[in-house]
C-alpha positions, 0 to 999 in steps of 0.5 A, spaced: 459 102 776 453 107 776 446 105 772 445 109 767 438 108 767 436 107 774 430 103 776 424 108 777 422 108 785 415 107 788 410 112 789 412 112 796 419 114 794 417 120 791 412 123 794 418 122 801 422 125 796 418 131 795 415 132 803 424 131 804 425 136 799 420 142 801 422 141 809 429 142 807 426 149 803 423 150 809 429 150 813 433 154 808 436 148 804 435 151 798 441 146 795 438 140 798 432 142 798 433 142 789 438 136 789 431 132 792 427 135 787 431 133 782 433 126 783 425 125 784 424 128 777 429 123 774 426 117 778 419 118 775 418 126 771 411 123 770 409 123 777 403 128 778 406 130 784 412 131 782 409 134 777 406 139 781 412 141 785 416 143 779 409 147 777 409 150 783 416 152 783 416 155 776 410 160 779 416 161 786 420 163 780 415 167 776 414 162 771 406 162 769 407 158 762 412 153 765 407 152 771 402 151 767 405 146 763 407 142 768 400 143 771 396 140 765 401 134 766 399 134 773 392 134 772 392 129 766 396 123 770 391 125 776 385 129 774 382 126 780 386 130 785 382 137 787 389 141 789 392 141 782 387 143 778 387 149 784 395 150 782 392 150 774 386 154 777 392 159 779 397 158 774 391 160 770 389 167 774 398 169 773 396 168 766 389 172 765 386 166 762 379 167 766 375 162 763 380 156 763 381 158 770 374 158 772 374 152 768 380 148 773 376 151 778 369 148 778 373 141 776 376 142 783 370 143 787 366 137 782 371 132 786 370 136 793 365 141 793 369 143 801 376 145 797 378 151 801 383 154 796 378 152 790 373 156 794 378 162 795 379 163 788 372 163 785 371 168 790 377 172 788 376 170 781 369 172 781 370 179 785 375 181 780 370 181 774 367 188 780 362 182 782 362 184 790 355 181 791 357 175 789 364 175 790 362 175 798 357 169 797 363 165 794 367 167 800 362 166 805 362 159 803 369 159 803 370 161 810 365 156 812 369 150 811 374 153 816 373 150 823 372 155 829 379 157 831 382 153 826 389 157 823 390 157 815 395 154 812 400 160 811 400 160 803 392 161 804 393 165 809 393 172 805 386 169 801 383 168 807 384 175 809 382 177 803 376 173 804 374 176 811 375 183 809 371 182 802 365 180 807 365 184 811 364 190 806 358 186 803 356 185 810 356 193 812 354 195 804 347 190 806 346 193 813 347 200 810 341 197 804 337 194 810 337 201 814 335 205 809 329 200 808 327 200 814 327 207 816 320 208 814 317 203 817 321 205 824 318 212 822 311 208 821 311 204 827 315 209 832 314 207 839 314 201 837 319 196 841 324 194 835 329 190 840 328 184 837 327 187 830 334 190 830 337 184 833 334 180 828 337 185 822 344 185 826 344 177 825 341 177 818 349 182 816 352 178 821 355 184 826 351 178 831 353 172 833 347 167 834 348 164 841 342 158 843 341 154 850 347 150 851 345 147 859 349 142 862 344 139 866 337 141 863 334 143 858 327 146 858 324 147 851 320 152 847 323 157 852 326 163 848 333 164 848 334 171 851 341 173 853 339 180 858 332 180 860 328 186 860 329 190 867 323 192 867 320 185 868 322 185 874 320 190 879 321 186 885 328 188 883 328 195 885 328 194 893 334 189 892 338 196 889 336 200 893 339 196 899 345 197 895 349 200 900 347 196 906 348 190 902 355 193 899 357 194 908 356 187 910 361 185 904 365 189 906 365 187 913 365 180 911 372 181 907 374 184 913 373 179 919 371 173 915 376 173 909 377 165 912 369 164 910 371 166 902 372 159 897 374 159 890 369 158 886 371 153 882 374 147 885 373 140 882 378 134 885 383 131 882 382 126 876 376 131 873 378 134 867 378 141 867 379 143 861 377 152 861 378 151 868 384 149 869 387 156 871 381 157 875 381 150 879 382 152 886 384 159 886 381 165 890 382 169 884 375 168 884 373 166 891 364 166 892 362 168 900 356 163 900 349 165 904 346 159 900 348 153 897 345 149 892 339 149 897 344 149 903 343 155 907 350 158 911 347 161 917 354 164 920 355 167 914 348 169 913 349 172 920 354 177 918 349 179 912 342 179 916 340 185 912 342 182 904 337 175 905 332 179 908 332 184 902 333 178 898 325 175 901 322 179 896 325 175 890 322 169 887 328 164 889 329 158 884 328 153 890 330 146 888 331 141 894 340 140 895 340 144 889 338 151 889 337 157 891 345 159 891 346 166 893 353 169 894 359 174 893 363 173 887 369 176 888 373 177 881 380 179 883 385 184 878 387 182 872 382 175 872 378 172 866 373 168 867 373 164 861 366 163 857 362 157 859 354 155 860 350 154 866 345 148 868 339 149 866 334 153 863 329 153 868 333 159 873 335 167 871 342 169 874 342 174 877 347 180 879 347 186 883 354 189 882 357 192 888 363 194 888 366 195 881 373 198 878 375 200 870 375 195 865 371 190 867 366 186 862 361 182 862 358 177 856 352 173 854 351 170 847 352 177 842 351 182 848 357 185 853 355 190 859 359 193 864 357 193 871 355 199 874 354 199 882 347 199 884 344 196 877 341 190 876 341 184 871 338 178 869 340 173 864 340 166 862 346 163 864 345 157 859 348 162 854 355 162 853 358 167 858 364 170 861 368 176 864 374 179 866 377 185 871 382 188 868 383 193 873 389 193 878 383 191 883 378 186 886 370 187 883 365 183 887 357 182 885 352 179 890 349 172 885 342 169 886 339 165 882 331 166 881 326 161 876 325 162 870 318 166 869 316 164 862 315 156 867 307 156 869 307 154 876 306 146 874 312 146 870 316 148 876 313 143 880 316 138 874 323 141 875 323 141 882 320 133 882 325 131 876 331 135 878 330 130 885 329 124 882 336 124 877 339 126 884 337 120 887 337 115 882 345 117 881 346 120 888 349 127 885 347 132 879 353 133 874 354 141 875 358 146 871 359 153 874 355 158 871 
């Protein structure tokens, strides 16, 4: 004989009930889906969760009234849960009742200030009313509680779309004020070099990242994070560019008769973890032809390229006992990516002199990308985040020195190079990522 009145279950019950349910839904089980529900509603039809379930279904339905109903209940027999209050926030919105939705709102985010969907919905709520200032304010708050790389939960998915469009339309509506401001003062100052200030309005409207030194080694501080260097600073370069030609012949003759003397650049032993260069580890799609070696010069392939080093005499090298200078080939086969990563230290420039390059090829560091033109020279600091790619059916090589960095005085390299070696000593190596 059945009990008429069954004994209510626990709270675990319920809410296993519940998860068992919406999997079921999910699945396409819609009878089992509502019979689970069901029974946990006659088990315990004052439990805030199965409460907000029933809600949520009657807002499936296009019920608003009922949602709401089922909501207050929810919220009263839980008012410490921020996820209903959001759900009578919505209930609410259905309704057209703004004021007691905002009211649910702020009650959500007085008990988590971080709820993603309350904060969605005070932007939404906000940009209804023609406020798009303050709407992208609201949302911008929103968006920052969403980790980097983190996907949505699909039913916020929509608002967060509405959220990242809603900012991005602040952001160009503010760039375009900002502009309109500052055209006078360019006009006033013409000739002036407005790098940096342009660069600080692109970051201020956020059409900049900011990226800053991220060193896997050392970190020399109060260097100013610049991601391409002015050319003209370095005037030595141009003798190295003019030598392009020579310099591209004795590539290609290497890559003729010393294919052998090519390695892949990245290559870690077994039991390292690899991380982004797992695809990478130990394959000639990016292969270097060392001339020097971390401070090891490699004189039968330095034999091939007399003419390279000789050019490379007018460089101020970075040199570091057993650790730099490096100069080699880098050769980037077709369809390879280079994922983003960080150097070693401030305290070196990377240079690269791009030889041979096909169509669709890239380069990153921090905000700013390039294209390679042969011939034409670049110097960057490797401690901001970099990568590259060669989309093209075909290899892209680059000749990669490194140099010091010259905002270090003299005395400061001295203690680079001193240091360097003592940590070297004391641990028997220096951990070293690629640049």
């Amino acid at each position: 004989m059945s009990n008429v009145n069954p004994v209510p279950a626990d709270s675990g019950t319920i809410l296993r009930m519940i998860q068992s349910s919406k999997a079921a839904e999910a699945a396409g089980r819609k009878g089992e889906a509502d019979q689970l529900l069901t029974r946990a509603a006659q088990l315990a039809p004052a439990h805030p969760a199965v409460l907000n379930e029933l809600g949520m279904r009657m807002m499936q339905a296009n019920e608003p009234v009922k949602a709401r109903e089922l909501f207050q209940r929810a919220t009263q027999a839980d008012p410490g849960h921020p996820a209903l209050w959001a759900n009578l926030a919505a209930s609410l919105d259905a309704l057209g009742l703004q004021q007691e939705q905002l009211e649910a709102i702020e009650r959500a985010l007085a008990i988590e200030p971080r709820h993603l969907s309350s904060l969605l919905q005070k932007g939404a709520l906000i940009e209804g009313r023609g406020d798009t200032r303050n709407a992208a304010r609201a949302y911008r708050n929103a968006l920052a509680t969403i980790p980097t790389g983190a996907t949505p939960a699909p039913a916020i998915s929509g608002m967060v779309d509405r959220a990242r469009a809603a900012v991005r339309a602040d952001d160009e509506a503010l760039a375009a004020a900002m502009e309109a401001r500052l055209a006078a003062i360019r006009d006033q100052h013409a000739g002036e070099n407005f790098k940096r200030v342009d660069r600080c309005v692109e970051l201020l409207t956020s059409r900049r990242a900011r990226f800053n030194p991220e060193p896997t080694f050392m970190y020399f501080p109060e260097i100013p994070a610049i991601e391409f260097f002015e050319r003209g600073d370095f005037p030595w370069l141009d003798a190295i560019e003019a030598a392009t030609d020579d310099i591209r012949t004795e590539l290609t003759a290497v890559l003729v008769a010393d294919r052998a003397g090519l390695e892949p650049y990245i290559a870690y032993p077994d039991g390292v973890p690899l991380d982004r260069w797992r695809e990478l580890n130990k394959s000639r799609r990016w292969s270097a032809y060392f001339l020097s070696n971390q401070g090891v010069d490699l004189p039968a392939h330095i034999a091939r390229c007399p003419r390279t080093m000789q050019v490379l005499k007018g460089a101020p090298l970075c040199d570091v006992p057993a650790r730099a200078p490096t100069v080699f080939f880098s050769i980037l086969d077709a369809s390879t990516h280079i994922p983003p990563h960080t150097g070693v230290t401030n305290t070196r420039l990377t240079v690269h002199l791009p030889l041979i390059v096909p169509p669709d090829c890239g380069f990153r560091v921090g905000g700013e990308t390039r294209e390679w033109l042969p011939g034409k020279a670049w110097v960057f600091d490797d401690t901001i985040e970099h990568e590259a790619w060669n989309r093209s059916d075909s290899p892209r090589a680059v000749l990669i020195f490194d140099i010091w960095n010259p905002l270090l005085t003299a005395a400061e390299r001295d203690v680079v190079r001193a240091a360097t070696e003592v940590v070297g000593t004391y641990y028997g190596s220096i951990p070293e990522k690629p640049a």
